[in-house]
C-alpha positions as CSV (number, residue, x, y, z in Angstrom):
1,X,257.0,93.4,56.1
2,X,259.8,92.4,54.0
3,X,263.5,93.7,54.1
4,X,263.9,96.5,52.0
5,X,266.7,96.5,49.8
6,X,268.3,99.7,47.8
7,X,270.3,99.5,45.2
8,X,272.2,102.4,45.7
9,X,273.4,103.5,42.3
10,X,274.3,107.4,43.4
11,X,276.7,108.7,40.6
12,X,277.9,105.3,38.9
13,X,276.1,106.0,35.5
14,X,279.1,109.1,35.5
15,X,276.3,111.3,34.3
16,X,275.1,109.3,31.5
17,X,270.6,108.6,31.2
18,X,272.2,105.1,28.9
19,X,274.2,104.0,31.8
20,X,271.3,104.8,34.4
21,X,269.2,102.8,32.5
22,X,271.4,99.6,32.0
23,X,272.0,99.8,35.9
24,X,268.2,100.1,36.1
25,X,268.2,96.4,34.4
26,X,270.9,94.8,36.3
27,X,269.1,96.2,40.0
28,X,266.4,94.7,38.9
29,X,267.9,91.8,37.5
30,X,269.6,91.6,40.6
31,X,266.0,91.6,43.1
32,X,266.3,95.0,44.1
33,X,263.1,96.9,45.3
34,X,264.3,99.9,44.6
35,X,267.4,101.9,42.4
36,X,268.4,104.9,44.1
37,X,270.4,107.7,42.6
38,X,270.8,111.2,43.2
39,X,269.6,114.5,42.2
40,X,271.8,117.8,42.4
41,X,272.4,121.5,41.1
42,X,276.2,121.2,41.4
43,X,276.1,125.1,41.7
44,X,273.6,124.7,44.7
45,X,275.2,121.5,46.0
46,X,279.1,123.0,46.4
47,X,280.9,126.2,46.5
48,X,283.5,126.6,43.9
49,X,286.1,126.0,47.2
50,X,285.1,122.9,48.2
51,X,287.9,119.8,47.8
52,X,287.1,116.4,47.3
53,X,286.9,113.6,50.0
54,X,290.2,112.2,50.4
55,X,288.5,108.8,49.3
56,X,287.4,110.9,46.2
57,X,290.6,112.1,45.7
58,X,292.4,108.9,45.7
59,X,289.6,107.7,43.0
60,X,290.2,110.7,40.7
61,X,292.6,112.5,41.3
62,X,293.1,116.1,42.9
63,X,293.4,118.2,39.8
64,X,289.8,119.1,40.0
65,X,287.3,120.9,42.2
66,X,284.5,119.0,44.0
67,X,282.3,121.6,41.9
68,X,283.8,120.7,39.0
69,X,283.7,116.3,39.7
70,X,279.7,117.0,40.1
71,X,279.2,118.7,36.9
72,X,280.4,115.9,35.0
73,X,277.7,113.4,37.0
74,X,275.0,115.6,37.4
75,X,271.7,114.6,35.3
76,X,269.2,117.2,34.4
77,X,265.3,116.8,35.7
78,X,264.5,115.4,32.3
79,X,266.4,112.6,32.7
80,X,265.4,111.6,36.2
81,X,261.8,111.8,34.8
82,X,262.9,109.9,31.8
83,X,264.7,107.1,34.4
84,X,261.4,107.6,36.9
85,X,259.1,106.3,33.7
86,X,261.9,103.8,32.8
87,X,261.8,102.1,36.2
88,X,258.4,101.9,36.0
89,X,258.1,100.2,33.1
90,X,260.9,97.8,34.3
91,X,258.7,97.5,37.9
92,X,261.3,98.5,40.2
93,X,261.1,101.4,42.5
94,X,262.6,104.7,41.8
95,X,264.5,106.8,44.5
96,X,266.9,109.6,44.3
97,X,268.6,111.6,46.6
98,X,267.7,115.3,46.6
99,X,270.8,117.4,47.9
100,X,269.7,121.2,47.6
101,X,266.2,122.7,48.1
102,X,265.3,122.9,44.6
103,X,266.1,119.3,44.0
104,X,263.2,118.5,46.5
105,X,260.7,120.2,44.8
106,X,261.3,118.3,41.9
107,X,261.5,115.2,43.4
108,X,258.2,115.9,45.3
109,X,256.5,115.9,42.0
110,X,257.9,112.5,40.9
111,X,255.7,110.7,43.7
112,X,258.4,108.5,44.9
113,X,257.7,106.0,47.4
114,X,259.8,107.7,50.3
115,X,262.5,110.4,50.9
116,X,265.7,109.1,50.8
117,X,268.1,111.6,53.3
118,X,271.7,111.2,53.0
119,X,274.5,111.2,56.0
120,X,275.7,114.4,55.1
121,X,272.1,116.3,55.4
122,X,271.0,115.5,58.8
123,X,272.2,119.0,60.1
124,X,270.7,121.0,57.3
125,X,267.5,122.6,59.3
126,X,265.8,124.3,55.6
127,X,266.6,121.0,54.1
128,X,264.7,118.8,56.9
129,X,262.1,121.5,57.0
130,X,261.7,121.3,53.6
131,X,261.0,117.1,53.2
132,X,259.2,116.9,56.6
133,X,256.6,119.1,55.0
134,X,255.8,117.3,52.3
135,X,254.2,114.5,54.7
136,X,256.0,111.3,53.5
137,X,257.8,108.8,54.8
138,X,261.3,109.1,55.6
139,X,264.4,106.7,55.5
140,X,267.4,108.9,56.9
141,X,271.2,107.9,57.0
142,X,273.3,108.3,59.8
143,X,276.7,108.3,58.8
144,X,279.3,110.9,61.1
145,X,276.2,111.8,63.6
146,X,275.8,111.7,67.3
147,X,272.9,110.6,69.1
148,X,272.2,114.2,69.6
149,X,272.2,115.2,65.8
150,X,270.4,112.4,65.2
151,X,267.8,113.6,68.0
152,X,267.8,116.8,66.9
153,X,267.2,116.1,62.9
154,X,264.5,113.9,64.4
155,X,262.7,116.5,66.1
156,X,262.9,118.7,63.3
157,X,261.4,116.2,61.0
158,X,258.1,115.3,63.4
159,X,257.9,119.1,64.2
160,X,257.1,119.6,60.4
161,X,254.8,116.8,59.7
162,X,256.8,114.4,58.7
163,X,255.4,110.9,58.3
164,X,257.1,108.1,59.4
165,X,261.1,107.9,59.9
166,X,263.4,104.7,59.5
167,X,266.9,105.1,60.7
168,X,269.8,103.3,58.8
169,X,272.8,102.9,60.3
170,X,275.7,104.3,58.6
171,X,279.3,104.8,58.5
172,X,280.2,107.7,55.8
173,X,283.7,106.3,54.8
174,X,284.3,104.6,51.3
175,X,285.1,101.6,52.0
176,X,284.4,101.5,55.6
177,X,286.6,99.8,57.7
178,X,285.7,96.5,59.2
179,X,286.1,97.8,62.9
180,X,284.1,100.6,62.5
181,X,281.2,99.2,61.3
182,X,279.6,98.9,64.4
183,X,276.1,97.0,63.6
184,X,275.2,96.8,67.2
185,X,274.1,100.3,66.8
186,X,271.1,99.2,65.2
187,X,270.0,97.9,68.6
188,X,270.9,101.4,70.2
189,X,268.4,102.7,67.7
190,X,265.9,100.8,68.5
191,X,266.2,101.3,72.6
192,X,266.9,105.1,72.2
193,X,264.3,106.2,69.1
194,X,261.6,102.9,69.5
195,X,261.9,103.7,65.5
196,X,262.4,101.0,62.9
197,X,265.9,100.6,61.7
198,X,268.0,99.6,59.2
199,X,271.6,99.7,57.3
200,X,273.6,102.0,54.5
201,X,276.5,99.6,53.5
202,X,280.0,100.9,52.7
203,X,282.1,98.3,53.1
204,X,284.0,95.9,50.4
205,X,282.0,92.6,49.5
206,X,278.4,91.5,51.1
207,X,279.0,90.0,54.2
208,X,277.9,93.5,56.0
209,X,274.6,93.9,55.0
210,X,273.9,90.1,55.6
211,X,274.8,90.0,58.9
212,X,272.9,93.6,59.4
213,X,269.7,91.7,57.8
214,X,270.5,88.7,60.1
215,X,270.2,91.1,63.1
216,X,266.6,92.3,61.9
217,X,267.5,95.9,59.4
218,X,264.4,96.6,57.8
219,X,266.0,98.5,55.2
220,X,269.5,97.5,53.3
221,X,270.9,99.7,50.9
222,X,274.5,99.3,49.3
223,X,276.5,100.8,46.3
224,X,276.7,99.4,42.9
225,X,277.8,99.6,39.3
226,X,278.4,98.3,36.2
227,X,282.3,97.8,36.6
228,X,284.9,98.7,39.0
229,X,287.1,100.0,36.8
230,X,285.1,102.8,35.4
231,X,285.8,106.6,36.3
232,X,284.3,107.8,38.7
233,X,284.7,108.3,42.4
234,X,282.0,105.7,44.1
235,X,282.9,102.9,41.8
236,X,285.6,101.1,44.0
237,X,283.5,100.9,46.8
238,X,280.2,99.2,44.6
239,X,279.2,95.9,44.3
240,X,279.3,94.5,40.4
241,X,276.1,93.1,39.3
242,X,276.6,89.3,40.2
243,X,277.5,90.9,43.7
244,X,274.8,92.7,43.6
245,X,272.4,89.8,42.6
246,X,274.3,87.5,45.7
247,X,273.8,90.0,48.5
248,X,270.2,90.3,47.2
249,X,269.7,86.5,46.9
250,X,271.1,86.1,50.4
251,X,269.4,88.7,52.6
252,X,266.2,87.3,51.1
253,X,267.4,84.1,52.2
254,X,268.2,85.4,55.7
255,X,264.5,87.1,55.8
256,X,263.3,83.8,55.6
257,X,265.2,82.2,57.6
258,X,264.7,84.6,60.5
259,X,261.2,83.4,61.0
260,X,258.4,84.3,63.3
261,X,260.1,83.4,66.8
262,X,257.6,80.5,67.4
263,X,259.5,77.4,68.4
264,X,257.5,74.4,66.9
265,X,258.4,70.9,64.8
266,X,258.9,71.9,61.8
267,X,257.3,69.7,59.2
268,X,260.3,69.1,57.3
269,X,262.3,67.8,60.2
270,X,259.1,65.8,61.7
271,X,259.7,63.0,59.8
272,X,263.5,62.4,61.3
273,X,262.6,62.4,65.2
274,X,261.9,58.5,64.9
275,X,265.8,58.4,63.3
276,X,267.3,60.5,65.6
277,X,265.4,60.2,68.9
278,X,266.0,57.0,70.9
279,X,263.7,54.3,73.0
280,X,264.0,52.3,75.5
281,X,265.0,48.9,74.6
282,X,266.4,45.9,75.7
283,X,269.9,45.5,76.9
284,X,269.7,41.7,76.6
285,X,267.2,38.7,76.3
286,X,264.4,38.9,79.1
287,X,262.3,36.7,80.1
288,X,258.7,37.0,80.5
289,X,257.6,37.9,84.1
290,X,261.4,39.2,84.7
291,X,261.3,42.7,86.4
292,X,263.1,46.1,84.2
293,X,266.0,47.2,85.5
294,X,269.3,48.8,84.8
295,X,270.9,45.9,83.9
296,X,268.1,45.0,81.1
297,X,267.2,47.5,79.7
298,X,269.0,50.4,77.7
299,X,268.5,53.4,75.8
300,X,269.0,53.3,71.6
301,X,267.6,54.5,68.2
302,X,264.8,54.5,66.9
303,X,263.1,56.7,68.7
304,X,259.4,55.1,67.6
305,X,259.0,53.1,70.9
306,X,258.8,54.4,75.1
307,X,260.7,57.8,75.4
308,X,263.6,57.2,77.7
309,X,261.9,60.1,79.2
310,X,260.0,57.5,81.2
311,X,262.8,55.4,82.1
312,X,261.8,55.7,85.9
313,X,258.3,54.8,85.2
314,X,259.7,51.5,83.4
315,X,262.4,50.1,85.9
316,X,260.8,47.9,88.3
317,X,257.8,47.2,86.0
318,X,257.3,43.1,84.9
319,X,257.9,41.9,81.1
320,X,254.6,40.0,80.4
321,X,256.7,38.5,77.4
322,X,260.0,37.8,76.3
323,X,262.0,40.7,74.8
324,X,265.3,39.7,72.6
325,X,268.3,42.1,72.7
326,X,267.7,45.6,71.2
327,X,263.8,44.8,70.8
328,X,261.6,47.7,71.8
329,X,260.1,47.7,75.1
330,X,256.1,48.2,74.5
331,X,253.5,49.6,77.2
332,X,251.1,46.8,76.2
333,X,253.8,44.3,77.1
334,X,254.0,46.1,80.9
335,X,252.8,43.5,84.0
């Protein structure tokens, strides 16, 4: 099965159904199996008390309520049907992020592929109840968690029928920091939960999610937007569209490139073992009935004659003709 990559475009169309679209386009522009966004009641999302991350603070500004940044990027379930039809006439998959009860409901009845859970839900019991029962597959962040709230999240999702679960690692901080990133984690998953696992991206540029393909994530999803300079508080941490379309272009690259583990020739580099193997050949002149030794014979390229792998099986043999320097030694010439 093929890595599965998310364009994760969250909030970046800054609650705009025109902007959503065009992102749309450039994810799949960019190879993308999927655009994500995300679906919210602010009201149900955040208490009026709530303050912005710091990172969404530095991004814009603290003269606002958390409340009050979500209402300006929240779409309403017209539009996600609208953008759910519009990615299926553009053949990309639609996700989105439900983040309050009701949000799931809706989503349930837009058929999407797989729930989508976010870092910041795994310890929501009626939210995990809610998804598990709906009997679909499940991809679920993992960003601030212990093993433990992991396990326990887990056990609340396969206590409520949920189907199967894919674990991405995750590091909830925009950008992430290079030493926390931690992508050996993804091989902890796999010992401790024997589920398949894969890798939410936060850090500046694409290297991350190459190297977390290149270690066998199933799943890759990463930030994006139109422009880094737009308002908004996730834009910073996105990749622009030609990023976007680099990562893409490389994991797939990677994919193939991992292969199936079997070591064989290869047909394309077949054709160069007579260049860069070597034979056994003749040091200098020898004469016809003149025994092989050491001091006759040698080992150089091409590698289309004896194998020096049976240079003891040569010495001591008798040259039945003569051999001038650097000719090939040949069985049928063996007394």
């Amino acid at each position: 099965m093929s890595i599965r990559i998310i364009a994760e475009a969250g909030v970046n169309h800054n609650g705009s159904v025109a902007l959503a679209k065009q992102m749309v386009d450039q994810a799949r522009a960019a190879g993308a199996d999927y655009i994500k966004f995300q679906t919210f009641d602010p009201k149900a999302l955040v208490s009026r008390y709530a303050e912005k991350a710091e990172y969404q603070k530095e991004t814009t500004g603290s003269g606002e309520s958390q409340l009050e940044m979500l209402e300006k990027l929240a779409l309403t379930q017209d539009e996600f049907l609208e953008l759910k039809n519009y990615c299926e006439q553009q053949k990309i998959g639609f996700l989105s992020t439900p983040f309050d009860l009701e949000s799931i409901d809706f989503l349930e009845t837009l058929q999407m592929d797989f729930w989508k859970i976010p870092s910041g839900e795994i310890t929501n019991l009626p939210y995990l109840v809610r998804i598990a029962r709906t009997g679909r597959e499940i991809v679920m962040s993992t960003g601030m968690c212990s093993i433990a709230d992991i396990e326990a999240a887990i056990a609340v999702l396969r206590e409520n029928g949920a189907g199967e679960i894919t674990l991405l690692h995750c590091n909830t901080q925009y950008p992430t920091p290079m030493e926390d990133v931690n992508l050996r984690v993804m091989d902890t998953f796999r010992e401790h939960f024997g589920v398949p696992v894969g890798y939410s991206d936060h850090t500046v540029g694409i290297e991350v999610p190459i190297a977390a393909a290149a270690l066998g994530a199933c799943v890759i999803e990463k930030h994006f937007t139109l422009d880094h300079a737009m308002e908004g508080p996730d834009h910073r941490a996105s990749l622009e569209p030609d990023e976007l379309r680099a990562m893409v272009a490389a994991i797939r690259h990677i994919e193939v490139a991992l292969g199936d583990s079997t070591k064989v020739v290869t047909a394309s580099e077949s054709g160069n073992r007579a260049v860069a193997r070597k034979s056994i050949v003749a040091r200098c002149a020898i004469r016809k009935g003149e025994p092989f030794s050491e001091d006759n014979l040698t080992v150089k390229r091409p590698g289309n004659g004896i194998s020096p792998m049976r240079w003891y099986e040569i010495l001591g043999k008798v040259a039945d003709r003569d051999y001038a320097e650097d000719e090939l030694i040949e069985d049928a010439a063996l007394g």
